[in-house]
N, C-alpha and C positions, 0 to 999 in steps of 0.2 A: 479404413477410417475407424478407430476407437470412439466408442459413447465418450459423452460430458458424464465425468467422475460425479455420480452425487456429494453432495457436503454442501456445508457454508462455509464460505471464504471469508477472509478479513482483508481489506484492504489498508494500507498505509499511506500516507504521504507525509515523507521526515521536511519537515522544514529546520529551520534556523533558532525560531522562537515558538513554531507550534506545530502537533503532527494530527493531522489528518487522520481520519479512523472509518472507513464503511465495512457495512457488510452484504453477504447477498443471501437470500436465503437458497435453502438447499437442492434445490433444482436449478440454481442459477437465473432465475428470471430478473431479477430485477437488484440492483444494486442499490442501497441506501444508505444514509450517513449516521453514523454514531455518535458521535463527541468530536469535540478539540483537546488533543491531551495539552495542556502546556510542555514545553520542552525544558527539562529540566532535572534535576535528581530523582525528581520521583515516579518520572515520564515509563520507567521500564514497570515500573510497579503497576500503575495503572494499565498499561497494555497488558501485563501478566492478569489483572482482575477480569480486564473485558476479553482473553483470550478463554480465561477457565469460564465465563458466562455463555458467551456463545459457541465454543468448544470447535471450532475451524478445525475443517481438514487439510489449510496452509494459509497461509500468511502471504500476499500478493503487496510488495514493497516498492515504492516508484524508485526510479533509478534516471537521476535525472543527468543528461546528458544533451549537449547544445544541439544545434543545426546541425551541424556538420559530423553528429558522433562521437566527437570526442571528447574524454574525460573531463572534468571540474573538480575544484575544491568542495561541491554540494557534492558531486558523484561518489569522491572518496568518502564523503562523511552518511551518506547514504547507506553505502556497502557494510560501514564501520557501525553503524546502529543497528544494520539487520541482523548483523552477526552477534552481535548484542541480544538484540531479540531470538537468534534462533540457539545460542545457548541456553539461555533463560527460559527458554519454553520447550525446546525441544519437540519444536513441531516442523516442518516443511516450508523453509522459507522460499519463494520466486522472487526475482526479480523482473519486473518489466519496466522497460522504457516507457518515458512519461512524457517525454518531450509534447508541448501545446496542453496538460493539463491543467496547468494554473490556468494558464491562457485562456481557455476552454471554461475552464470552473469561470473565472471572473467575465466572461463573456456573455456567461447562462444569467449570472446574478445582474449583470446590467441590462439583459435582456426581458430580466422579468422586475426593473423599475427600481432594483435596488441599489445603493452607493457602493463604491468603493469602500468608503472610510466606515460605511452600516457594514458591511458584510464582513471585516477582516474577520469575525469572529469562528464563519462557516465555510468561507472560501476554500479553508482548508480539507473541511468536509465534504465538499462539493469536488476539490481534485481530488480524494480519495474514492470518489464514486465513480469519476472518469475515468479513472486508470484501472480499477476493478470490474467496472461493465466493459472497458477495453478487453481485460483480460478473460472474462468470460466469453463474450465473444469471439474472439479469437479460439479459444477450445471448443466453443458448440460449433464454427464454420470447419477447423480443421478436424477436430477430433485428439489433438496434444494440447498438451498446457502451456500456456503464454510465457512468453522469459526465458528466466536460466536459475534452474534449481540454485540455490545457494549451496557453496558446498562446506559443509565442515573444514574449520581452519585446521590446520597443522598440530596447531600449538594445542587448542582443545580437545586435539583427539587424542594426543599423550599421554591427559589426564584422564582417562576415559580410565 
């Protein structure tokens, strides 16, 4: 078994209308939330400002995929915004399944008394924390890193 990689991680969660942003710090202990980027045009800029801030040794992206496994229309738009991000930054994107993180986030926030309709704001922030203390956990119990490396597309390594 290989040590837990020093660094801080950034974690992601791509939604539809807002993504999700935690980080951990560099021993891994403990995962926390950053922002809500809105989704939108300017959504890769702001993740490019808060990657150069906190300077992650990768980028930990949910990949969201139903019960059963299989792909979605959020799965493909998932894949298609990381690869977005990992040209644009040029850092180490993973992938991990997120399956029950919303879930999970909105179950934390009703548990400590807060609404539905009060929380859209961090909900997103709250699955981003889920899935990135997922993902460190999973590397401090095995000793490999959680997911699946994203790999350089085809097309952008042409232009390399």
């Amino acid at each position: 078994m290989s040590e837990f990689r020093r660094g801080v991680r950034l974690g992601i969660d791509v939604g539809r209308a807002r993504i999700g942003v935690a980080r951990c710090d560099p021993d891994g202990m403990l995962a926390v939330p950053v922002e809500t980027v809105p989704r939108n045009e300017h959504s890769l800029m702001r993740l490019r400002e808060l990657i150069d801030e906190y300077e992650p040794i990768e980028i930990v992206i949910g990949l969201p995929i139903n019960l059963r496994g299989d792909s979605t229309a959020s799965t493909d738009d998932a894949i298609a915004f990381a690869r977005q991000v990992e040209e644009s930054v040029r850092k180490p994107v993973r992938m991990i399944d997120e399956r029950l993180s919303t879930v999970t986030a909105h179950s934390a926030l009703r548990s400590s008394g807060r609404s539905q309709r009060g929380s859209r704001s961090i909900v997103d922030q709250i699955a981003a924390v889920v899935l990135l203390q997922h993902a460190i956990d999973i590397e401090k119990s095995t000793g490999k890193p959680a997911g699946t490396l994203l790999e350089p597309d085809e097309d952008s390594r042409a232009h390399d």
